[in-house]
C-alpha positions in Angstrom: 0.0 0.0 0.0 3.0 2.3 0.9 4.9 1.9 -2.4 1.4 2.4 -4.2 1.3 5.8 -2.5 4.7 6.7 -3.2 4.4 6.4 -6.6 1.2 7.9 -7.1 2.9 10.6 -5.2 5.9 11.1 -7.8 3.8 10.7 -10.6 1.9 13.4 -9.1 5.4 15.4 -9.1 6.2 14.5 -12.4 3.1 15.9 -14.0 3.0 19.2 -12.0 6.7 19.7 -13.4 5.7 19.2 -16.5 3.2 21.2 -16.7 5.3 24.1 -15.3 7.5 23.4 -17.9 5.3 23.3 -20.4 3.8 27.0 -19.6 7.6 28.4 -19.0 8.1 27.5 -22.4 4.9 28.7 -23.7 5.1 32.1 -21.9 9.0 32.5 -23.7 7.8 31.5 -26.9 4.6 34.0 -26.9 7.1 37.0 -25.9 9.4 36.1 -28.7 6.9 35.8 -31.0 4.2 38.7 -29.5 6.0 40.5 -27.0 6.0 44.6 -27.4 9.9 45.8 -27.5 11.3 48.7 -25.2 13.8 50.1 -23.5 14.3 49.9 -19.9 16.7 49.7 -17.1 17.7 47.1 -14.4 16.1 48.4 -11.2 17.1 45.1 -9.2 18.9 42.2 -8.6 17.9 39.7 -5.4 19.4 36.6 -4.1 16.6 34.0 -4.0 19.0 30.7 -2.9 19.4 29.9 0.5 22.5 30.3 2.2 24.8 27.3 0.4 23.5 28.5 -2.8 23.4 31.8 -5.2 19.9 31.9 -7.3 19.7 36.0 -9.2 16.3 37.0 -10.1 16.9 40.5 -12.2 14.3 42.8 -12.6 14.3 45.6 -14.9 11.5 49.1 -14.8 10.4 50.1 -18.1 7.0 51.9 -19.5 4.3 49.7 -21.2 3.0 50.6 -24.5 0.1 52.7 -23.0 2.7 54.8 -20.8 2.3 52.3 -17.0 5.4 51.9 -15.7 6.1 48.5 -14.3 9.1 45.9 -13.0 9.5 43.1 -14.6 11.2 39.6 -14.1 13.8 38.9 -16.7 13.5 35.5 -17.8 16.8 35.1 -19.4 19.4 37.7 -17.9 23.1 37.8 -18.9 25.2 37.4 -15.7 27.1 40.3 -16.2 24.0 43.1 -15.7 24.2 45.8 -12.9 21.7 47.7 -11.2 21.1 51.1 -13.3 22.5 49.5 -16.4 19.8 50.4 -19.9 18.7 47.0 -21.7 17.0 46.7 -24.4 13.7 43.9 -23.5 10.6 42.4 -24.7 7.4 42.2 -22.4 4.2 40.1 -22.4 1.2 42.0 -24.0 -1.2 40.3 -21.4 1.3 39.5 -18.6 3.6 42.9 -18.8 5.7 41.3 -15.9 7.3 39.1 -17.5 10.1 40.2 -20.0 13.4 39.0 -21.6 16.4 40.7 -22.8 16.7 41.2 -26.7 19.6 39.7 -28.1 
């Protein structure tokens, strides 16, 4: 009965990573394709990883299409961007938090 539960439990797992992966891609591929270009500037940079580990989320400020002014999360950041620095990004048309750089 144990080892039934246990792997009902990992399939479980299995299909709720897969399904995040599935809309991470999906959201990347809709700003590539869809996403509104602008200019903005990196207004943070946090440490998310505990203390044996380093995990960088950067976030940059920039103006949406109808003039709002929002941070976003860069989804694909180069590791040598600094607080203050101008990028040039890509945002969501229905999710305007979530940007990536333009290469």
């Amino acid at each position: 009965m144990n080892d039934t539960k246990g792997i009902l439990l990992w399939a479980g797992l299995l299909i709720i990573c897969g399904i995040i992966f599935f809309l991470s891609r999906r959201m990347k591929k809709q700003i590539e394709e869809n996403g509104i270009e602008t200019n903005g500037v990196i207004s943070r940079i946090t440490d998310e990883g505990g203390s044996d580990e380093i995990n960088l989320q950067y976030y940059a400020r920039y103006r949406t299409e109808n003039g709002e002014e929002v941070e976003g999360l860069l989804s694909n950041p180069r590791s040598n961007l600094e607080v203050g620095q101008q990028v040039r990004l890509k945002y969501h048309p229905k999710h305007k938090t979530n940007a990536r750089l333009v290469k």
